[in-house]
Residue frames relative to the residue before (quaternion, step in Angstrom):
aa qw qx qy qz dx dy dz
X 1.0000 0.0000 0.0000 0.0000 0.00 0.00 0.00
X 0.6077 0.4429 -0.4114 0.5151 3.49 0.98 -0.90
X 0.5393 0.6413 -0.4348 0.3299 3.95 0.23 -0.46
X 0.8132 0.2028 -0.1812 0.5145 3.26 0.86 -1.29
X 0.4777 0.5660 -0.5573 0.3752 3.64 0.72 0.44
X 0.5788 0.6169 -0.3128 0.4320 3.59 1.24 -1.07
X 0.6392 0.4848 -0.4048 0.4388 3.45 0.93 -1.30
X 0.5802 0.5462 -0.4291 0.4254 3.99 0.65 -0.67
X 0.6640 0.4553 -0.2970 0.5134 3.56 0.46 -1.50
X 0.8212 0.2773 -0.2249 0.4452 3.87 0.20 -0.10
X 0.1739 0.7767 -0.5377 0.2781 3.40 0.80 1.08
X 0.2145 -0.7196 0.6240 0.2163 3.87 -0.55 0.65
X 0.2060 -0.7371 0.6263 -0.1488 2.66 -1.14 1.96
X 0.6068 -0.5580 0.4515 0.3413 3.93 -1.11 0.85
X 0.0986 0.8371 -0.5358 0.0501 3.48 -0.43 0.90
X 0.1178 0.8240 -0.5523 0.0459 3.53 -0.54 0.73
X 0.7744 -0.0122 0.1284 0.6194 3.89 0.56 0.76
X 0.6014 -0.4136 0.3382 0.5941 3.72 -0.71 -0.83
X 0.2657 0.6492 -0.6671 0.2509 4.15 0.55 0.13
X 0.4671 -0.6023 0.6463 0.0364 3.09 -1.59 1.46
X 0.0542 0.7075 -0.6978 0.0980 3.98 -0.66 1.45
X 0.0611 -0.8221 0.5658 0.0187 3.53 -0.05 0.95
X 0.5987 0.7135 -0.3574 0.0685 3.58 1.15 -0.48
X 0.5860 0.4271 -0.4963 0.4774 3.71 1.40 -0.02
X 0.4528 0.6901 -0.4828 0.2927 3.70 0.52 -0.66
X 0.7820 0.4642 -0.1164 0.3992 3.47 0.82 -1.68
X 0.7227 0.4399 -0.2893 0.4477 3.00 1.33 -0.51
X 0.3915 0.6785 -0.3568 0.5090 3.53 1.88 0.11
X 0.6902 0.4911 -0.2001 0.4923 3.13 0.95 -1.20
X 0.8622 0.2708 -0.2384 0.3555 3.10 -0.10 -0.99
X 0.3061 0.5566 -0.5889 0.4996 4.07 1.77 0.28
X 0.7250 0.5143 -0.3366 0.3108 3.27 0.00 -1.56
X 0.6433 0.3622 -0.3882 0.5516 3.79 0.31 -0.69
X 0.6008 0.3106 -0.6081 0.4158 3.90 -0.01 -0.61
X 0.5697 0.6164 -0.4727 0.2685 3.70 -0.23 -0.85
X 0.7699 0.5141 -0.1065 0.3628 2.92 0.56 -1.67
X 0.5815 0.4505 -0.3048 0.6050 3.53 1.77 -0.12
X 0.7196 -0.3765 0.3684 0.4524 3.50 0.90 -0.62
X 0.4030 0.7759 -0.4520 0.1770 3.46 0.88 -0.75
X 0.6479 -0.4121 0.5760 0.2804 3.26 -1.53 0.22
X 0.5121 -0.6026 0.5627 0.2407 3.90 -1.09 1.07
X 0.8402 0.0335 -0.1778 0.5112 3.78 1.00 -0.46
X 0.4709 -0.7407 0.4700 0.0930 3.04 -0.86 1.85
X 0.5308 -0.5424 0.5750 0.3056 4.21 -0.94 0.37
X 0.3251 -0.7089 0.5413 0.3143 3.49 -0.87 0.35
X 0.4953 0.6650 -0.4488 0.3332 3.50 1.58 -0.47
X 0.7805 0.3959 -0.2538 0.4119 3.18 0.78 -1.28
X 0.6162 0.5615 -0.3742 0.4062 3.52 0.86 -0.72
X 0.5142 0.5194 -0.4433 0.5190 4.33 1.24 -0.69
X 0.8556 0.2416 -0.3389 0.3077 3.47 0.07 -0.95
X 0.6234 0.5334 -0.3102 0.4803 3.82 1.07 -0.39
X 0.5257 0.5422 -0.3373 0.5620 4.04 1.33 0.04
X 0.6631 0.5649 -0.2558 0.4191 3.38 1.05 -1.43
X 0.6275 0.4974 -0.3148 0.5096 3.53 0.80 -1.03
X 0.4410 0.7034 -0.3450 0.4379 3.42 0.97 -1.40
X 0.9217 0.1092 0.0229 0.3715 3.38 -0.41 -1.49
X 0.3969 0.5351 -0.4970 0.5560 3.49 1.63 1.10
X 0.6403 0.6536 -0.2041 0.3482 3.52 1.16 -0.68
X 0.8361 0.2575 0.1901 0.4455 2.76 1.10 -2.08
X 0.6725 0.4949 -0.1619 0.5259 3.34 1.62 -0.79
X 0.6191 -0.4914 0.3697 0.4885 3.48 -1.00 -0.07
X 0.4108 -0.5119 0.5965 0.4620 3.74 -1.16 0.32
X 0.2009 -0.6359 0.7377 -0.1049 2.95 -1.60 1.72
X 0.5621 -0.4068 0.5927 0.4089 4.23 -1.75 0.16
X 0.7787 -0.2394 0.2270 0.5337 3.63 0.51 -1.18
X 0.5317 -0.7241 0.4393 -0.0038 2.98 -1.70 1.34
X 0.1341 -0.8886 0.4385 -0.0126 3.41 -0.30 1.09
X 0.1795 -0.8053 0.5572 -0.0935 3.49 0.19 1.25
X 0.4689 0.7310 -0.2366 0.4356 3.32 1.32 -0.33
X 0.6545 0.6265 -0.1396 0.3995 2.90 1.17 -1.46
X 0.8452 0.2676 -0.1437 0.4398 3.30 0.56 -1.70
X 0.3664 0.7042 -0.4338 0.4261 3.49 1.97 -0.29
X 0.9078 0.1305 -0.1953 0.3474 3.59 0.49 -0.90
X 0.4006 0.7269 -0.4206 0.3662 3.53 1.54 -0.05
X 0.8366 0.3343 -0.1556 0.4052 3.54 0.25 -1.60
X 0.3077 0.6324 -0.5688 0.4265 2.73 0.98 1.77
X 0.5265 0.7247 -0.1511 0.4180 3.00 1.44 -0.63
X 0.7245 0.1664 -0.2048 0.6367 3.36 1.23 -0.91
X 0.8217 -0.3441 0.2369 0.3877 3.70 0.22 1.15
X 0.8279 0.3008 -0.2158 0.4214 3.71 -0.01 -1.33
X 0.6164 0.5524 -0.2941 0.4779 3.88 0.87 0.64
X 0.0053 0.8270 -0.5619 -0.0166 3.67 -0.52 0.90
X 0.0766 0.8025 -0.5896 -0.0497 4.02 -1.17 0.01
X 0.2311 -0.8756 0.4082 0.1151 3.07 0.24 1.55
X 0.7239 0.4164 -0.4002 0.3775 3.28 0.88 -0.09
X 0.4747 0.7487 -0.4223 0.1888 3.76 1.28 0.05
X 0.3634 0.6908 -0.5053 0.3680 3.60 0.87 0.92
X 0.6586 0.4124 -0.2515 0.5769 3.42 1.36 -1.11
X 0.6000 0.5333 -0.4064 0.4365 3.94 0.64 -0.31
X 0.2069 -0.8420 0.4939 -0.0653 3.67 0.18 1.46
X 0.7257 0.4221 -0.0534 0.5406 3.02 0.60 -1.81
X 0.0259 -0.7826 0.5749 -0.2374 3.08 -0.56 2.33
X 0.7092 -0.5054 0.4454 0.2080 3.06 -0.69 0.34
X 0.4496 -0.5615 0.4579 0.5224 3.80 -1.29 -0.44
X 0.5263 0.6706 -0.2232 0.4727 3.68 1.49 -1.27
X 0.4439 -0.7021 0.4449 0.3348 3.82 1.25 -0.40
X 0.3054 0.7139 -0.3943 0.4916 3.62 2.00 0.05
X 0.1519 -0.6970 0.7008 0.0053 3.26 -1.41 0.76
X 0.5918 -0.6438 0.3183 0.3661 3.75 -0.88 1.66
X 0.5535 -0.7172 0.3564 0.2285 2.76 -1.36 -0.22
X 0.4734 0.5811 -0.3566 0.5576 2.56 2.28 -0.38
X 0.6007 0.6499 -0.3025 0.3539 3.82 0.65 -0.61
X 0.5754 0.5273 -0.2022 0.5916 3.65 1.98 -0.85
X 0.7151 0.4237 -0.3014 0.4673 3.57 1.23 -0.66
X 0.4430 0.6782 -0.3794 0.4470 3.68 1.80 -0.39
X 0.8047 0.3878 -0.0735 0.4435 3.07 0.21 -1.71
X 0.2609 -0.7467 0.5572 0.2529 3.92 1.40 0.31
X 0.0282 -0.8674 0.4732 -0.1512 3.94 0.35 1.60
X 0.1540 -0.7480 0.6437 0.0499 3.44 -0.55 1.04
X 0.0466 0.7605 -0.6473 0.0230 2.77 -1.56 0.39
X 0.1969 0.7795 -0.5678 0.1764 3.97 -0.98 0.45
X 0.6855 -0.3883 0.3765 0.4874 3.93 -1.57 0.44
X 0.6694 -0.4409 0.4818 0.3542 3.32 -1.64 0.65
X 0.6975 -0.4927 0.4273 0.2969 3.30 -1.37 0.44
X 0.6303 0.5701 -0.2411 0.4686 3.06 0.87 -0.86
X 0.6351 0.4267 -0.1200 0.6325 3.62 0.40 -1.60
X 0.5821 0.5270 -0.4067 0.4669 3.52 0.23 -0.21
X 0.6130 0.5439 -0.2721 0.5044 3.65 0.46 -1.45
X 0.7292 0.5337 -0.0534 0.4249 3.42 0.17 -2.03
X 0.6762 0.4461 -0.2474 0.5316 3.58 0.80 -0.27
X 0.5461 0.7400 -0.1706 0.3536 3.28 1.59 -1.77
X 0.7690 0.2581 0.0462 0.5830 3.41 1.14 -1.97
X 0.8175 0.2530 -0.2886 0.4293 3.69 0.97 0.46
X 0.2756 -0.8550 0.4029 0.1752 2.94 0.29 1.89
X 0.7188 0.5238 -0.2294 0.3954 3.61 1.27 -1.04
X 0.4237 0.5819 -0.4048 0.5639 3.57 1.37 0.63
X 0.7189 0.4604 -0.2481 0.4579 3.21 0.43 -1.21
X 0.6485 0.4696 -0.3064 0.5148 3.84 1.21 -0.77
X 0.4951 0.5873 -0.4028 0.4978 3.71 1.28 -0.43
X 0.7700 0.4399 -0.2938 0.3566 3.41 0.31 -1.66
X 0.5575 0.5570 -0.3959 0.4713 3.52 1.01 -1.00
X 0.7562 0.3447 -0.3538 0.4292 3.89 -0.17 -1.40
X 0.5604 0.4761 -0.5124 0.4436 3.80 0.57 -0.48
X 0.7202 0.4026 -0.3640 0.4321 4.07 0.24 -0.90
X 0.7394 0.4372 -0.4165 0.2977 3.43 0.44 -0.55
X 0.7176 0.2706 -0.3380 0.5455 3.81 1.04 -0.73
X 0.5323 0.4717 -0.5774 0.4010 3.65 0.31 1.01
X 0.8269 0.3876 -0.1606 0.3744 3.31 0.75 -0.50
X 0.8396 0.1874 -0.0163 0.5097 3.49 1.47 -0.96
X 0.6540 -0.4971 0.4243 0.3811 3.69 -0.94 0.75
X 0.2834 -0.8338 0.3337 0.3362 3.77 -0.26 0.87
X 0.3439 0.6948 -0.5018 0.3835 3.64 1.43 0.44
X 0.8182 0.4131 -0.2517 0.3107 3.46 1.18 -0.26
X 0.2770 0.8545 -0.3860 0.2098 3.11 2.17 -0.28
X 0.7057 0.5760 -0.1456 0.3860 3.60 0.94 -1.12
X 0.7321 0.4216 -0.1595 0.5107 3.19 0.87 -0.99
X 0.5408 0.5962 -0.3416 0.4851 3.42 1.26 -0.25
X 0.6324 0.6200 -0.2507 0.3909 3.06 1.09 -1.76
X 0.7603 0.4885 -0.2459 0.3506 3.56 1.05 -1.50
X 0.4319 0.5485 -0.4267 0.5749 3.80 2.21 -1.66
X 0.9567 0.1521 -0.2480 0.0038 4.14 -0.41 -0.26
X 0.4529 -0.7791 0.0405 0.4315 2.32 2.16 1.14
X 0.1897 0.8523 -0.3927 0.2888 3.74 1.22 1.67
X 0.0027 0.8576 -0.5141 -0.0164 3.39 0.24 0.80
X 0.4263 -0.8059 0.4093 0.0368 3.79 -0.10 1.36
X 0.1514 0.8428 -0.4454 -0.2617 3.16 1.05 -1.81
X 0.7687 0.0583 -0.2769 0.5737 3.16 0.86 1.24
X 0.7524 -0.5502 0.0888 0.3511 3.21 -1.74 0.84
X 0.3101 -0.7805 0.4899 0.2339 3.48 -0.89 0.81
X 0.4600 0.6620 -0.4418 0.3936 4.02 0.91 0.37
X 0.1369 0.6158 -0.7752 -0.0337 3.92 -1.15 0.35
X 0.6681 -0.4392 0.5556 0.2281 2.58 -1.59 0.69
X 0.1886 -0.8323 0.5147 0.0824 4.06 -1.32 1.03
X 0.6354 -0.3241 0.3938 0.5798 3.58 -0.82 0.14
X 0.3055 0.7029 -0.6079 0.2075 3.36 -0.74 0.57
X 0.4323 -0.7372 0.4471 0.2639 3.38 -1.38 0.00
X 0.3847 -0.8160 0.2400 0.3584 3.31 0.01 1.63
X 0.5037 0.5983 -0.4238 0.4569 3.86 1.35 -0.54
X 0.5675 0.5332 -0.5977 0.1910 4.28 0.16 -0.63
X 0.6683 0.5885 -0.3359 0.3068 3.81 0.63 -0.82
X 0.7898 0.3256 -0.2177 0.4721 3.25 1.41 -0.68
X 0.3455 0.7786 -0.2391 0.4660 2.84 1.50 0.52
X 0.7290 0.4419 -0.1349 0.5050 3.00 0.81 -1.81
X 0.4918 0.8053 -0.1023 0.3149 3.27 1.18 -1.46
X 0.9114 -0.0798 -0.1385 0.3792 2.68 1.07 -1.36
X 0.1264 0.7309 -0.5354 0.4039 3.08 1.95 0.87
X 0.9653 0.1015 -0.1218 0.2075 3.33 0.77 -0.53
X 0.6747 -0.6391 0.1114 0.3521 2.35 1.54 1.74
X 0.3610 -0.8616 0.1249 0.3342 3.56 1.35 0.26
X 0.2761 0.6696 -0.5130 0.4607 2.91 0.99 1.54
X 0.4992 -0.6205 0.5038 0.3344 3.23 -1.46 1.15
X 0.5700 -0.6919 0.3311 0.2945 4.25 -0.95 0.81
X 0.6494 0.5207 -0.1032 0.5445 2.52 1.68 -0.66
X 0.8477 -0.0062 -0.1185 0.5171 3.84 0.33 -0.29
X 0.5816 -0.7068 0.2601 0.3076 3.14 1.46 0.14
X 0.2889 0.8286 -0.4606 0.1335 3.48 1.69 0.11
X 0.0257 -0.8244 0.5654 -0.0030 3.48 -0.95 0.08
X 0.6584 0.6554 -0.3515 0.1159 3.77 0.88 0.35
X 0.2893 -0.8237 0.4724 0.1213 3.31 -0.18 1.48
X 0.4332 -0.6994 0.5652 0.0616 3.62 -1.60 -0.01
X 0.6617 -0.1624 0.1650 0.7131 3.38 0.61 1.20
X 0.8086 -0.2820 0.3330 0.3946 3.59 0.07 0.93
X 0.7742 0.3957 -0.2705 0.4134 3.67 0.65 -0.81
X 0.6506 -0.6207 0.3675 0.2375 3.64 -0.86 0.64
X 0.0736 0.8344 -0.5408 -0.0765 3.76 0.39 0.46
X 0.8896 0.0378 -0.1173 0.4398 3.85 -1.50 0.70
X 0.1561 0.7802 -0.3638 0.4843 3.23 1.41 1.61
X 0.2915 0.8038 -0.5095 0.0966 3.53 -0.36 0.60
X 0.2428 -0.6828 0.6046 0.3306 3.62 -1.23 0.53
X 0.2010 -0.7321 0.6473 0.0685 3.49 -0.99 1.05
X 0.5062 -0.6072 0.5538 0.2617 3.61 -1.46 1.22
X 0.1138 -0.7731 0.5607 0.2740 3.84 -0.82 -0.13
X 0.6059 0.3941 -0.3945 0.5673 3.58 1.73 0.43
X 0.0506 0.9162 -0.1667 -0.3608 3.09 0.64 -0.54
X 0.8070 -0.4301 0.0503 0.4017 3.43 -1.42 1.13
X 0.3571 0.6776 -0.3915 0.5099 3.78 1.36 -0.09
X 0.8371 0.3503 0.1211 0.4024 3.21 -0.05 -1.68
X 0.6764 -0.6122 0.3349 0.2357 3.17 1.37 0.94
X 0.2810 0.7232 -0.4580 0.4338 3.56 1.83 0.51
X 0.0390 -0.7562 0.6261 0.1860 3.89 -0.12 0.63
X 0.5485 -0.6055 0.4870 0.3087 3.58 -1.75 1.05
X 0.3347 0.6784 -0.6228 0.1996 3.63 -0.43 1.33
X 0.5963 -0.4647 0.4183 0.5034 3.57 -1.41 -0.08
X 0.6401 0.4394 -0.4542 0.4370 4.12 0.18 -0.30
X 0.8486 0.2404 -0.2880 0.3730 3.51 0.94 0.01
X 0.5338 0.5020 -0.4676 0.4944 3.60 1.41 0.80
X 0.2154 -0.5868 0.7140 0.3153 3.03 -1.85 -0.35
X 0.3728 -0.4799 0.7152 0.3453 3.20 -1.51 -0.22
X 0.3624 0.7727 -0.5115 0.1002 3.80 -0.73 1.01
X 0.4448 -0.6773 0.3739 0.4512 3.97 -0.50 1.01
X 0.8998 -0.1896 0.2827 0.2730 2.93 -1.93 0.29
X 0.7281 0.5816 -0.0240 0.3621 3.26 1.30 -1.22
X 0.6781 0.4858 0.0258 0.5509 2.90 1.45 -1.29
X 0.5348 0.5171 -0.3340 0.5789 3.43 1.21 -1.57
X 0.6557 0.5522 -0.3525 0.3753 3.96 0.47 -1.42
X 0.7439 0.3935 -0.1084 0.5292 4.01 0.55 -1.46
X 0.5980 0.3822 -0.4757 0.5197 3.89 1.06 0.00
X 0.7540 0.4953 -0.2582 0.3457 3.86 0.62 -0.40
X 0.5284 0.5529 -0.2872 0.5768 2.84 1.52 -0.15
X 0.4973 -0.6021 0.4620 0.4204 3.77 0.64 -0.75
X 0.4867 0.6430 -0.5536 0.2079 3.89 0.77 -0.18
X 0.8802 0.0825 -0.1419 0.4453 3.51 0.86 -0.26
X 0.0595 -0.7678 0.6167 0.1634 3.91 -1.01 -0.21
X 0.4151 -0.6639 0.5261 0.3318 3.11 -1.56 -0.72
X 0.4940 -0.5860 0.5126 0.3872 3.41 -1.26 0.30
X 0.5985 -0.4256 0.4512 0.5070 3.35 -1.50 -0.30
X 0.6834 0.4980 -0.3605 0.3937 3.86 0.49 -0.19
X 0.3854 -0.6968 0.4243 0.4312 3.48 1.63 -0.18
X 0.2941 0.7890 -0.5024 0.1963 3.28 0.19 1.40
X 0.1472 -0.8154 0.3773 0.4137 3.88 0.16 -0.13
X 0.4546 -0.6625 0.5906 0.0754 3.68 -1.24 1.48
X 0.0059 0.6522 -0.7572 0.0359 3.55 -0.87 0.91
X 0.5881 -0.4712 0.5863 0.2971 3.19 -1.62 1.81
X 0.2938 -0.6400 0.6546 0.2749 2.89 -1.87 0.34
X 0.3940 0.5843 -0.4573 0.5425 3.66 0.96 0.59
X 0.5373 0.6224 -0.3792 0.4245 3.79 0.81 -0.13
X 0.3201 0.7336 -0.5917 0.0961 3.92 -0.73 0.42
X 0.3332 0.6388 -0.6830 0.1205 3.40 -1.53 -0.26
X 0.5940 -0.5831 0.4621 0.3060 3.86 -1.47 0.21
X 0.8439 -0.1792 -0.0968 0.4963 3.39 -1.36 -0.12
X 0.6853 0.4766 -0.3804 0.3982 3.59 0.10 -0.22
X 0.6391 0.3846 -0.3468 0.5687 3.49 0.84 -0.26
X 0.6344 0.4304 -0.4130 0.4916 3.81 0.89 -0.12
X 0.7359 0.3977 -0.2905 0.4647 3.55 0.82 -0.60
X 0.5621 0.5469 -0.4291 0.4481 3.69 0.95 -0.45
X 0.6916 0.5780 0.2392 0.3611 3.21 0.76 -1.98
X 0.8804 0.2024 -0.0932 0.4187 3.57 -0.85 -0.71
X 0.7513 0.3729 -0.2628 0.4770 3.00 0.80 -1.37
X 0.4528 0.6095 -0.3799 0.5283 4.03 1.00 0.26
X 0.4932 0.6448 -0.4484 0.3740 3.80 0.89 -0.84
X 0.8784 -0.0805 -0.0950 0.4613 3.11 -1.43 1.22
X 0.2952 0.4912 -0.6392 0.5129 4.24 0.82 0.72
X 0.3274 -0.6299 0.6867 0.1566 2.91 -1.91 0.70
X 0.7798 -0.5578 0.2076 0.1944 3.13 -1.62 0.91
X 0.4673 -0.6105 0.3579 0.5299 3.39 -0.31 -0.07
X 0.2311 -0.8137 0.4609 0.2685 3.87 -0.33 0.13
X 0.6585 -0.5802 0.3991 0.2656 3.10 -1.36 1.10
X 0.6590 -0.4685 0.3849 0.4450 3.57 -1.01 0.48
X 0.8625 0.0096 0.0517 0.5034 4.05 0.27 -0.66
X 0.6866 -0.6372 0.2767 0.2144 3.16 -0.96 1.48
X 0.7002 0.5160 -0.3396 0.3581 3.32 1.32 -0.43
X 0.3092 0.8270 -0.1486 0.4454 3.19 2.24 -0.18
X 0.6405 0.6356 -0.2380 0.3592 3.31 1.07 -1.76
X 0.5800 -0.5790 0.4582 0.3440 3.96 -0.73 0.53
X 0.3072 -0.8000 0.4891 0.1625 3.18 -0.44 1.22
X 0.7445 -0.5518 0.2761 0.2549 3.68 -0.75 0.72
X 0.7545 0.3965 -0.1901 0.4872 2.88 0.74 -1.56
X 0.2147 0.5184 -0.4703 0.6811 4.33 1.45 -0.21
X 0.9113 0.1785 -0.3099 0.2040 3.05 -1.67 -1.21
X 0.4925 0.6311 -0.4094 0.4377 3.65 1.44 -0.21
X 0.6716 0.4958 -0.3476 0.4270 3.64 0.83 -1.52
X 0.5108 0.6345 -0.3932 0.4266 3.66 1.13 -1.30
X 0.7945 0.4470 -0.2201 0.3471 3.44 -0.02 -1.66
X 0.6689 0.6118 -0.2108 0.3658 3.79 1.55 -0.79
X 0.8128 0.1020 -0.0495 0.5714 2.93 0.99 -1.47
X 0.6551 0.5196 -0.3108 0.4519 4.25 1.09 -0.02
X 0.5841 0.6128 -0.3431 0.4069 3.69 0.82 -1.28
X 0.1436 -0.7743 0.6052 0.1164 3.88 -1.11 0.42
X 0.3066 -0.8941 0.3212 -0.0581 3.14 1.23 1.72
X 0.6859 -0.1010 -0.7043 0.1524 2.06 -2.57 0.93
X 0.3858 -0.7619 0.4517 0.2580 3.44 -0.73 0.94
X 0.7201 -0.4632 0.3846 0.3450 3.94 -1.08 -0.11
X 0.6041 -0.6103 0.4471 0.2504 3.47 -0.94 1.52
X 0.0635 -0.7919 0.6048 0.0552 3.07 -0.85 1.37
């Protein structure tokens, strides 16, 4: 069992720098949840392009165009991926990739080897291994949940562990900023103790985001949630960007809007201040862009 959890944890994944390629991960995920409902062992590329696609509007960096295509025919490559019909699928690419319109021709299926299939099938606690191992390699854990729900995984129990991390960044962050969310400025504690407080990466710890004060904020519960997602960023001047894809009514105006283009609260000392080159990666591969006229 430990063999084939490893084979997940060692999937070859597009890497250029810290750039965020979520596209086998999601498709790990979101096989696994069809299973887990019942599904069929081989999945349609029809359905899988459009249910990946959302996926990685959601979850992935904002991209020109999404290619579900991609991981449909790659993670075949690292063993745990099959497409019985890819003898008749000629018409490759330079990349050795095969269109996408050509997968929707040939009505293409695809899903885990028979085997692995089976073996997954009868070990629910493997499958709950393989999942927590993709999510805190790959994603900010503010999102671990919401993923869980976009691919219809049901865990029955918590899917966070704790990562290599340094155990000092939270109090750190904390108090660079004086313990007040940066952003609205929350600050209520319990007996002295900070409640719905959080230090949030702005590279994140995935992605080579190291646990210092130029790369945290101090932000509530609330915020930490809507910076990982992409509803907001920051300029280089430390302003706060709201997506213009963002809406809702008084609570989005009071959470939100009315914060547009206010700078942040600032950390206690200048060396503290969000470094640039962070708030760039943030703005590249997390933000759900072009943000709102300011």
């Amino acid at each position: 069992m430990e063999t084939i959890r490893q084979q997940f944890q060692s999937i070859n994944i597009w890497r250029r720098g810290s750039e965020r390629a979520p596209h086998k991960p999601l498709l790990i995920l979101l096989a696994l949840g069809h299973y887990q409902r019942g599904g069929e062992r081989l999945i349609s590329f029809e359905w899988i392009n459009e249910k990946l696609k959302e996926l990685l509007k959601d979850f992935g960096p904002r991209r020109q165009f999404y290619r579900p295509e991609y991981p449909f025919w790659r993670l075949q490559n690292d063993g745990l991926w099959e497409i019985p019909k890819r003898g008749v699928l000629l018409n490759k690419t330079a990349n050795d990739d095969v269109n996408r319109k050509e997968l929707l021709s040939v009505s293409a299926v695809g899903g885990f080897p028979e085997g692995l299939y089976q073996r997954l099938k009868k070990n629910p606690g493997l499958v709950r291994e393989i999942v927590r191992d993709i999510l805190d390699k790959y994603f900010s854990e503010t999102l671990h949940d919401d993923i869980l729900q976009s691919v219809g995984l049901d865990l029955e129990m918590t899917t966070s562990r704790s990562r290599i991390r340094s155990p000092h960044f939270r109090n750190n962050i904390l108090k660079a900023y004086e313990y007040r969310c940066a952003i609205c400025g929350f600050d209520i504690r319990m007996a002295g103790n900070p409640v719905g407080l959080e230090a949030a990466h702005i590279q994140w710890h995935q992605y080579e985001g190291p646990d210092i004060e130029p790369n945290g904020l101090a932000l509530c519960s609330l915020h930490h949630k809507l910076f990982d997602r992409g509803v907001f960023t920051l300029s280089p001047e430390l302003e706060i960007l709201v997506s213009e894809y963002a809406s809702g009514g008084e609570n989005f105006d009071f959470w939100l809007k009315r914060h547009h283009g206010h700078k942040i609260l600032h950390p206690q000392r200048p060396d503290y201040y969000p470094d640039p080159k962070y708030v760039t990666w943030h703005v590249r591969e997390v933000f759900r862009g072009p943000s709102r006229y300011l």
